[in-house]
VEXPASE-83738 format. One line per 10 residues: number of its first residue (from 1); their letters; for each residue x, y negated, z negated of C-alpha. Coordinates in steps of 0.1 Angstrom, whole numbers, padded with zeros to 4 digits. Layout:
N
NUM	A	X:Y:Z ~ ...;
//
This chain:
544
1	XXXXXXXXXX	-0854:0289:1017 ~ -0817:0270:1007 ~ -0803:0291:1032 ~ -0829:0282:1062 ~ -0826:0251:1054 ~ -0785:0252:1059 ~ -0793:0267:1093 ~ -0819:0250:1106 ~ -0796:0217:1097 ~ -0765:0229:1117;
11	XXXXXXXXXX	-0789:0224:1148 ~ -0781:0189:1158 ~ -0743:0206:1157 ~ -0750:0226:1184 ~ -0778:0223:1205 ~ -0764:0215:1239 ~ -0755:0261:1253 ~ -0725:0260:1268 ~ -0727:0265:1310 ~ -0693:0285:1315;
21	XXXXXXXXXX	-0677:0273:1352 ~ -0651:0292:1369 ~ -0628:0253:1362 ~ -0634:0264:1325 ~ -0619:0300:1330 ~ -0593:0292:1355 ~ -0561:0283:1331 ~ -0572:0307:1304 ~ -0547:0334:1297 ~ -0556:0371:1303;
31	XXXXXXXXXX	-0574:0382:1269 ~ -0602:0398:1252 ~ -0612:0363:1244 ~ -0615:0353:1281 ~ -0630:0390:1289 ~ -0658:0375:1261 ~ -0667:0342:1285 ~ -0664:0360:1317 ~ -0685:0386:1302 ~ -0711:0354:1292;
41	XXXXXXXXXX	-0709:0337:1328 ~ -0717:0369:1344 ~ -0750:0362:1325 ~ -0754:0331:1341 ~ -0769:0323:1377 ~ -0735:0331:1397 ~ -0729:0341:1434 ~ -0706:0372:1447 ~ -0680:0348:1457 ~ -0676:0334:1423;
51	XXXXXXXXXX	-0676:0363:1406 ~ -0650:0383:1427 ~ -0627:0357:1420 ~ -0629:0367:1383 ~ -0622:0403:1386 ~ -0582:0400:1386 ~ -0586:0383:1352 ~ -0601:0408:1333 ~ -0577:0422:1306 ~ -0605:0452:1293;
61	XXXXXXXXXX	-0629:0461:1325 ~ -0650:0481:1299 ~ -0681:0498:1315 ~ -0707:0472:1298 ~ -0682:0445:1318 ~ -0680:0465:1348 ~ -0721:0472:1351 ~ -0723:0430:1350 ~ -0699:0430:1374 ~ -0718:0458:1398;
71	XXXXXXXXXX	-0749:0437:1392 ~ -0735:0405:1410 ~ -0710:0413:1434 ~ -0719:0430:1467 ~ -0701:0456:1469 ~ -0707:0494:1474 ~ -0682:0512:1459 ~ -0694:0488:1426 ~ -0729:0502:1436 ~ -0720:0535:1439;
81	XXXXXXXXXX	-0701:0540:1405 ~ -0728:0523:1384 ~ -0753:0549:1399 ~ -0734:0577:1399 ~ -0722:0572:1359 ~ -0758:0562:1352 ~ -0770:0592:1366 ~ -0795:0620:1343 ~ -0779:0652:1343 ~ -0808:0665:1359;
91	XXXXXXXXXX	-0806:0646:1387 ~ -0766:0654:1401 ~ -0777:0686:1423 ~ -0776:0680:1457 ~ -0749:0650:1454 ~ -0716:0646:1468 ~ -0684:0657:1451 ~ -0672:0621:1442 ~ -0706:0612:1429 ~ -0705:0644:1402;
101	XXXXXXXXXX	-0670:0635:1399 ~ -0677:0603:1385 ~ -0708:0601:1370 ~ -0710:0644:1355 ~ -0688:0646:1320 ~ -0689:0677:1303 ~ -0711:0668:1274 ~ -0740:0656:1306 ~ -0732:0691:1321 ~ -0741:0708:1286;
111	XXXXXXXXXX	-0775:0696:1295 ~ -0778:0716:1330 ~ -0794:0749:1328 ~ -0761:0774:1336 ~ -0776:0783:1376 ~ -0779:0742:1388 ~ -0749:0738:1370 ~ -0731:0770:1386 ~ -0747:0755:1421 ~ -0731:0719:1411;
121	XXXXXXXXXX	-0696:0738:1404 ~ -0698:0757:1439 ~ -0702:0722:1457 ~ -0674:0706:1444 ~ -0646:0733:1439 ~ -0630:0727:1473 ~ -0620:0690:1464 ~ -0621:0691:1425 ~ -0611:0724:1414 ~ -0603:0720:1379;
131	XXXXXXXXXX	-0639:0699:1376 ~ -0659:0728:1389 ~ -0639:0752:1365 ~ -0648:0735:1335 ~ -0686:0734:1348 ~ -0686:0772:1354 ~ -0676:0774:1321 ~ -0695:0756:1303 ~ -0729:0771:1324 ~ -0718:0807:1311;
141	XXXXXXXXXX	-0724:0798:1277 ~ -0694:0820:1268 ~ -0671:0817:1238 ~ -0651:0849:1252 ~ -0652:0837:1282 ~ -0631:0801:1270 ~ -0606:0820:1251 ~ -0596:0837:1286 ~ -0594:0802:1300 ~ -0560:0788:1304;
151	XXXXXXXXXX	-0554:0762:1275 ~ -0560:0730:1294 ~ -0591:0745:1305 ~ -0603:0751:1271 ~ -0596:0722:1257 ~ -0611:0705:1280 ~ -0642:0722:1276 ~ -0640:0728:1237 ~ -0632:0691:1229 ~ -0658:0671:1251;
161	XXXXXXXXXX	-0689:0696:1251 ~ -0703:0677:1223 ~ -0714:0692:1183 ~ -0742:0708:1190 ~ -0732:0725:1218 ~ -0701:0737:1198 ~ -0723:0750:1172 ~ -0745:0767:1191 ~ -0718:0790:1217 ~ -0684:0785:1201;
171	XXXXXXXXXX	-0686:0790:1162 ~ -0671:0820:1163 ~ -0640:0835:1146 ~ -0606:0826:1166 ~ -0582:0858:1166 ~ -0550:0849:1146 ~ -0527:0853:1181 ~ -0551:0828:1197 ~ -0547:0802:1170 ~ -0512:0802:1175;
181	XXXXXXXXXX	-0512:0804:1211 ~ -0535:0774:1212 ~ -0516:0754:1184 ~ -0486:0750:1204 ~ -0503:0721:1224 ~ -0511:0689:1215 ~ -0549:0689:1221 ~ -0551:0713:1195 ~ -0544:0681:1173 ~ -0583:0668:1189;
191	XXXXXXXXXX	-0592:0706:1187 ~ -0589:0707:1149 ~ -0602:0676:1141 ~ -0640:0685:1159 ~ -0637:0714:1139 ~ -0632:0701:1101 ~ -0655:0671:1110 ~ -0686:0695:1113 ~ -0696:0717:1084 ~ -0714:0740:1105;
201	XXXXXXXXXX	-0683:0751:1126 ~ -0675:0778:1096 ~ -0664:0804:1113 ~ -0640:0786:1129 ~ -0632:0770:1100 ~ -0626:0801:1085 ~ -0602:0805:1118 ~ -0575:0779:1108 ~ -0568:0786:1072 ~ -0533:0795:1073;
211	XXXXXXXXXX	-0508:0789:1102 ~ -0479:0775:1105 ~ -0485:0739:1113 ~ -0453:0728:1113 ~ -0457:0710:1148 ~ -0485:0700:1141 ~ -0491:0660:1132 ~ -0498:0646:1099 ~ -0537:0641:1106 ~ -0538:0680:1119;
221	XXXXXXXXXX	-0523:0690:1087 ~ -0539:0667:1064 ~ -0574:0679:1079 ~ -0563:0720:1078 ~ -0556:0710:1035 ~ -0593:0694:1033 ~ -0606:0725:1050 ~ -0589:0745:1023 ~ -0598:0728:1000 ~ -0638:0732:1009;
231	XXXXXXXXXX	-0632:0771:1013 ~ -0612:0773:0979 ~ -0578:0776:0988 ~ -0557:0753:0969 ~ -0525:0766:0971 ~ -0525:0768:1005 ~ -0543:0733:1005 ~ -0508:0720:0989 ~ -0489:0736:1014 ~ -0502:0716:1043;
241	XXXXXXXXXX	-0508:0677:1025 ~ -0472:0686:1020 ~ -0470:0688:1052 ~ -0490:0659:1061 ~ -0466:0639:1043 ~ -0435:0647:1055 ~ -0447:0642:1092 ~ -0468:0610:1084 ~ -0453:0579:1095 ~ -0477:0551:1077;
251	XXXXXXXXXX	-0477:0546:1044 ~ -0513:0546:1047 ~ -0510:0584:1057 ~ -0482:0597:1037 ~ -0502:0578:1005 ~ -0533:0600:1010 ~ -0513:0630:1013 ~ -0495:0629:0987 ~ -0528:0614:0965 ~ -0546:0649:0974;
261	XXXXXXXXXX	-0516:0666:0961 ~ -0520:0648:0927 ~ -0561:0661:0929 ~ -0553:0697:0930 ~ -0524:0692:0902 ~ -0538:0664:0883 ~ -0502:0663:0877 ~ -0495:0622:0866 ~ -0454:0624:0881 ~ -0472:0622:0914;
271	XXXXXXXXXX	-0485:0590:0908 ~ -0455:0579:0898 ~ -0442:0594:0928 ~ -0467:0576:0953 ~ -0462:0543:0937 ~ -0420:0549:0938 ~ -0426:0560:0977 ~ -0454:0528:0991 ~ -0456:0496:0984 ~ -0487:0493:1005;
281	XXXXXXXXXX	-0523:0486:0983 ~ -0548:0508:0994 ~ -0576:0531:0977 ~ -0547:0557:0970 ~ -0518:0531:0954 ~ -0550:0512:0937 ~ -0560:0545:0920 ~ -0522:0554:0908 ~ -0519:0520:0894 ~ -0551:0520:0879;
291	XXXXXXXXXX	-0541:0551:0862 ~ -0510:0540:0850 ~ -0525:0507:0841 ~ -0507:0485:0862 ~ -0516:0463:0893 ~ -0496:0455:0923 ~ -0475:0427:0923 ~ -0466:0423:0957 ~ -0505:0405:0962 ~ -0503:0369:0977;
301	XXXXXXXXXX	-0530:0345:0976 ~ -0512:0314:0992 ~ -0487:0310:1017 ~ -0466:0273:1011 ~ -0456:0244:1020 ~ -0489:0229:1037 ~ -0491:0201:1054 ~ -0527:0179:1046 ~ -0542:0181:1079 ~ -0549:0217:1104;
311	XXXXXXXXXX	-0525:0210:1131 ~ -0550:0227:1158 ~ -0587:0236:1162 ~ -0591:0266:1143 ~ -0627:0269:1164 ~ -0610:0269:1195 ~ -0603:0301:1204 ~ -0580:0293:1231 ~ -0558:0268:1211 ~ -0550:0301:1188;
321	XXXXXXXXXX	-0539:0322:1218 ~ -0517:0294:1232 ~ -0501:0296:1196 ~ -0495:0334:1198 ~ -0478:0337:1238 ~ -0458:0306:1222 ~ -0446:0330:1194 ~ -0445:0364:1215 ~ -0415:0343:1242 ~ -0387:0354:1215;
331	XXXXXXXXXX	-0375:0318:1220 ~ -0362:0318:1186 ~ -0327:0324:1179 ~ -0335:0345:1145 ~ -0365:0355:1120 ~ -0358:0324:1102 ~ -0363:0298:1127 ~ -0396:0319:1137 ~ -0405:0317:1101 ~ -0396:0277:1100;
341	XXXXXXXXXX	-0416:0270:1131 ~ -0447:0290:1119 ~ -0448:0272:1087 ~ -0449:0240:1104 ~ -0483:0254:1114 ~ -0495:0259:1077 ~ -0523:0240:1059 ~ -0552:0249:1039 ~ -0575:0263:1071 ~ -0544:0280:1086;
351	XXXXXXXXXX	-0525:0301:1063 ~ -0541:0333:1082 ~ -0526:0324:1112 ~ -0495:0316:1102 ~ -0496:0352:1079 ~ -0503:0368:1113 ~ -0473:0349:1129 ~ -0448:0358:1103 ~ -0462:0392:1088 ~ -0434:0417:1088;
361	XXXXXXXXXX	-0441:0451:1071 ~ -0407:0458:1052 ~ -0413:0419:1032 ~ -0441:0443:1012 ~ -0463:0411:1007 ~ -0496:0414:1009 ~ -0518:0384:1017 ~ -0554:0380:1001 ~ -0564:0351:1007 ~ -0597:0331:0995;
371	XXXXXXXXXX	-0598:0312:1028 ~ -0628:0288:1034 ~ -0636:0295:1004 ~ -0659:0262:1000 ~ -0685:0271:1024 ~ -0691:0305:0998 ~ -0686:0288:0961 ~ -0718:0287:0952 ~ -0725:0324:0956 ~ -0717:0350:0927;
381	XXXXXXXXXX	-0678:0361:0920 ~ -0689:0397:0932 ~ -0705:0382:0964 ~ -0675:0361:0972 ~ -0654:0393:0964 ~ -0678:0412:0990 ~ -0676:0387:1016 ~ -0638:0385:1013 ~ -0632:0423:1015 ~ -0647:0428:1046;
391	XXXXXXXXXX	-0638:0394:1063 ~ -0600:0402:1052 ~ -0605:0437:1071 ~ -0629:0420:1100 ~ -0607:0396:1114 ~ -0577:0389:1087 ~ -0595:0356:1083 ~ -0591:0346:1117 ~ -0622:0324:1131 ~ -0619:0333:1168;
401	XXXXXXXXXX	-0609:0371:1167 ~ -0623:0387:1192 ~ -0628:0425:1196 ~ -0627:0451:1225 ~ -0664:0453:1219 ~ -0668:0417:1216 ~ -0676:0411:1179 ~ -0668:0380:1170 ~ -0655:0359:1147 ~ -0645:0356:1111;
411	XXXXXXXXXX	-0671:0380:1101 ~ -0670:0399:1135 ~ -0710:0399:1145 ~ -0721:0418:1173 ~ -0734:0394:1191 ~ -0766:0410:1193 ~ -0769:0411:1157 ~ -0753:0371:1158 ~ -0784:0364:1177 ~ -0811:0384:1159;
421	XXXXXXXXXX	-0800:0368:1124 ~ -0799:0334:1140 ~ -0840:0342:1153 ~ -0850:0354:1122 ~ -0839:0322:1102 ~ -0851:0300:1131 ~ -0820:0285:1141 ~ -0827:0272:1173 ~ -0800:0271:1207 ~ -0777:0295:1193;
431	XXXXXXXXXX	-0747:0304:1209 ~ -0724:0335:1205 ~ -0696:0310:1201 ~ -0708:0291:1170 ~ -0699:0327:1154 ~ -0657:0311:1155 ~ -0667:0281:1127 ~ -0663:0301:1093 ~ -0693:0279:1080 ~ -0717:0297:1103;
441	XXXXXXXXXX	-0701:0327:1097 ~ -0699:0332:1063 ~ -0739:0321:1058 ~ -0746:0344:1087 ~ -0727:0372:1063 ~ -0744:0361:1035 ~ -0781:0368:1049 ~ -0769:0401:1066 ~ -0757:0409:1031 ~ -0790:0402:1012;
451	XXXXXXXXXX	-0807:0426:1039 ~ -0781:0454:1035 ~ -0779:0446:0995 ~ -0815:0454:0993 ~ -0812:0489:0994 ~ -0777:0496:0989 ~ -0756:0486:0957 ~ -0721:0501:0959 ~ -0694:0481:0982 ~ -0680:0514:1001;
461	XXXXXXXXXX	-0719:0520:1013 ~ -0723:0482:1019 ~ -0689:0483:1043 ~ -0700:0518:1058 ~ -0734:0497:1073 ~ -0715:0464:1078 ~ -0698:0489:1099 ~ -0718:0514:1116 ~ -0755:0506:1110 ~ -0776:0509:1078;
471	XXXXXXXXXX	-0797:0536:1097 ~ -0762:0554:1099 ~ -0757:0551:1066 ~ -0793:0562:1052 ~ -0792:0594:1076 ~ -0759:0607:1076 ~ -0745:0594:1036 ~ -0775:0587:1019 ~ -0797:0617:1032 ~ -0771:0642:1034;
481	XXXXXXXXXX	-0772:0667:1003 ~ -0734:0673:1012 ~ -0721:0637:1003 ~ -0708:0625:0972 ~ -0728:0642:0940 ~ -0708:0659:0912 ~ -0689:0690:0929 ~ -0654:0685:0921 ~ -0631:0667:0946 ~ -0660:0640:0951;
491	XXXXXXXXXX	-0661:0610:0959 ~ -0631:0615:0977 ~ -0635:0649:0997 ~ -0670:0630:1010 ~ -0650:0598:1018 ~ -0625:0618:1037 ~ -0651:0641:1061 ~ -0673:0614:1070 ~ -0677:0622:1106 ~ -0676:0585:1121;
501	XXXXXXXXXX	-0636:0578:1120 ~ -0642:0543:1126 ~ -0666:0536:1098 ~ -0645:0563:1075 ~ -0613:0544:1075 ~ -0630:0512:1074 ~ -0652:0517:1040 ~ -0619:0525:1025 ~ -0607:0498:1038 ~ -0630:0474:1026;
511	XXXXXXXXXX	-0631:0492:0991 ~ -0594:0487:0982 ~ -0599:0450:0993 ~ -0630:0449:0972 ~ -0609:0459:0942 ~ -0583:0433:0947 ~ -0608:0405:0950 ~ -0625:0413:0922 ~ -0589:0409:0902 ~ -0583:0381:0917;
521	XXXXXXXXXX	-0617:0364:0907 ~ -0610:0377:0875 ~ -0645:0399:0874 ~ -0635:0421:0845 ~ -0664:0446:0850 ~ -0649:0458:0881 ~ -0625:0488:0884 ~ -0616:0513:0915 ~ -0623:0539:0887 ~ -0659:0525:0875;
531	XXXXXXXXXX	-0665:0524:0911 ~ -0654:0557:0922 ~ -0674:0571:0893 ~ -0708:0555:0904 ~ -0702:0575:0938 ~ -0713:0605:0925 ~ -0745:0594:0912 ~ -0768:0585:0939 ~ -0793:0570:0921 ~ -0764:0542:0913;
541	XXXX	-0752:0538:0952 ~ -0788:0532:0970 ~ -0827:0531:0964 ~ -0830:0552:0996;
//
């Protein structure tokens, strides 16, 4: 009720929506911030002529932009682009070569039966040869029939046809000559990761045990060590994170290889190896240190000197990118001067910003801060940890960051998701843009919180729905018999094969951030290792 209250109180703030004019755009520089508004005045009642004006400014024509665009301006090859990539599968016989060009990937074409699709092929070979190839192949249903296909061809089949197509025609057993045929281009990199991703491609699996992967990239070889680790091969699972650490070129990347190395060895000199080698603080270092019982030191809470009053509108979206081009001219002489100008910018609603402006990866400082901290005090220490982690990994704490798929904000909402919170609690006239004032967004994080917290109880489970749904996370972490448990390698074998990239690198993320905040907030009952541990009980993570 407390936190209704708070919202429906922050409606005399902003009750007046904001009408977007093409005055309003006209001066604002090139962005995913302006991409956000032109995206919002495309919603608005807007002629052709005004909206062809705007199309030069777009910075990300994404197809959700590009289908608003379509919508308003009349224009037919607009028309013809939105139909043709709208298009069921089951309707692209009979239509013209561009059209199927367009509009007919390989995962739609999977969904042809294999004589329309062979017909579709026929129609288009003349002007898109390598197109109608790929359909042919994909309508013969063929595994032996790819491997004759010239490398581009199969990878271009192999790594776009989609899981369960893969499963059902292509798990079958690569020769050995194939593999290394195949290895030697840089799709194979793509080519290796659909493979480990998916349990049920085992006999391909089986496939790329042992080659050498010595051009290979780290990812390629730290995925071939997971996939011998699952089959039982850890000798040959050293031999590639070896691998994967020599050719890795983050810390972030040559910490987790070399952390699976200490798993198979349990071997505590490769700890003290990994924290000799990175300075970086992530799930990998935390664990070493946690080990070794030490913490980082290179942690920073504060940046200094601040001046009493924010020297710009931190709300203002625009006033923060004027800030950055500023900084991006190189018309300093030197680092220092940069440094000196940018902490003329510091005060106690800025430090992020400044951070951002003077961040360099060899200083080894790591910010945390506890920014806006007074809009959050009154919550628990392990919610104000929680909110922290995933703001810090969200948006570094910036209010107006924008993303390529719009989220927005300190908390980076959807905006769909912005708006369905703000109906629920019945705040009135909401706008998208009320998500850049960290007030809002931390009490719009809070409620989405108390509904993910209701069934979920661990913080990596927590970020993996802040993330990617908490239907994702029920189905596919929850519900899955494979994930976590008490087979050895887990939690961390589970944590490294979750299928959804995004939402894999993120929990982990938003874990090690987690574990910092709770040190700094002094919550003593919180360890990476307690929390690791309560991974491989279910019954601890969820309710589900």
């Amino acid at each position: 009720m407390i936190k209704i209250l708070f919202l429906l109180s922050l409606f005399s703030l902003f009750c007046h929506a904001r009408n977007i004019t093409l005055d309003f755009l006209e001066d604002k520089p090139r962005s995913l911030t302006k991409d956000f508004y032109i995206s919002q005045y495309l919603d608005q009642n807007t002629t052709p002529t005004q909206v062809k004006q705007l199309l030069g400014d777009v910075k990300n024509m994404n197809w959700k932009l590009f289908y608003k665009f379509a919508n308003k301006i009349d224009d037919f090859s607009f028309e013809r682009i939105t139909y043709c990539k709208k298009l069921p599968a089951s309707l692209f016989e009979g239509k013209d070569s561009d059209c199927v060009k367009v509009g007919l990937t390989p995962y739609k074409a999977t969904k042809i039966e294999p004589k329309k699709l062979d017909a579709i092929a026929n129609a288009i070979t003349y002007k898109y040869p390598h197109d109608a190839q790929i359909y042919h192949l994909i309508a013969q249903r063929s595994f032996s029939s790819l491997m004759k296909a010239s490398p581009k061809l199969f990878f271009d089949v192999f790594n776009s046809v989609g899981n369960t197509f893969r499963q059902k025609y292509y798990n079958i057993p690569l020769p050995a000559t194939k593999v290394i045929t195949l290895s030697k281009k840089y799709n194979f990199n793509t080519m290796i990761n659909k493979i480990v991703y998916n349990p049920k491609l085992d006999n391909l699996q089986k496939s790329i045990l042992k080659f050498d992967a010595s051009h290979l990239n780290a990812q390629s070889n730290f995925l071939l060590g997971l996939n011998a680790i699952k089959m039982g091969y850890e000798d040959i699972a050293q031999w590639y994170f070896k691998l994967s650490q020599k050719k890795a070129k983050q810390n972030f990347d040559k910490d987790k290889a070399l952390f699976w190395q200490y798993l198979i060895k349990r071997n505590t000199k490769l700890l003290k190896e990994l924290l000799l080698q990175s300075k970086d603080i992530n799930i990998y270092t935390l664990f070493a240190y946690e080990k070794l019982h030490l913490f980082p030191t290179n942690i920073y809470t504060s940046i200094n000197p601040k001046q009493s009053k924010t020297p710009f509108d931190i709300t203002d979206p625009f006033a923060w990118l004027k800030i950055q081009q500023k900084f991006k001219k190189r018309i300093f002489p030197n680092f220092k001067a940069k440094k000196v100008a940018a902490l003329a910018l510091n005060s106690k609603d800025t430090q992020p910003h400044v951070s951002k402006l003077i961040y360099r990866f060899s200083d080894n400082k790591h910010y945390y801060f506890l920014e806006y901290r007074r809009y959050i005090k009154n919550l628990s220490l392990k919610k104000q940890a929680l909110i922290f982690a995933l703001a810090r990994q969200e948006s570094r704490f910036i209010p107006t960051d924008v993303s390529y798929s719009y989220a927005l904000g300190l908390m980076q909402f959807m905006p769909f998701v912005a708006k369905g919170i703000a109906k629920q609690q019945g705040y009135r006239d909401f706008k998208y843009e009320d998500m850049f004032n960290p007030k809002i967004a931390y009490h719009f994080a809070d409620i989405h919180l108390d509904y993910l917290q209701k069934h979920l109880f661990h913080p990596l489970l927590i970020a993996y729905a802040y993330n990617a749904g908490i239907g994702y996370t029920k189905r596919n972490i929850i519900k899955n018999e494979e994930t976590f448990g008490q087979k050895r390698y887990e939690p961390f074998l589970s944590m490294e094969l979750l299928p959804n990239a995004q939402a894999r690198k993120y929990g982990k993320k938003v874990l090690a951030n987690y574990i910092v905040y709770a040190h700094i907030l002094g919550i003593k009952d919180i360890t990476l290792l307690n929390q690791l541990q309560k991974l491989r009980q279910k019954s601890h993570i969820s309710d589900f």
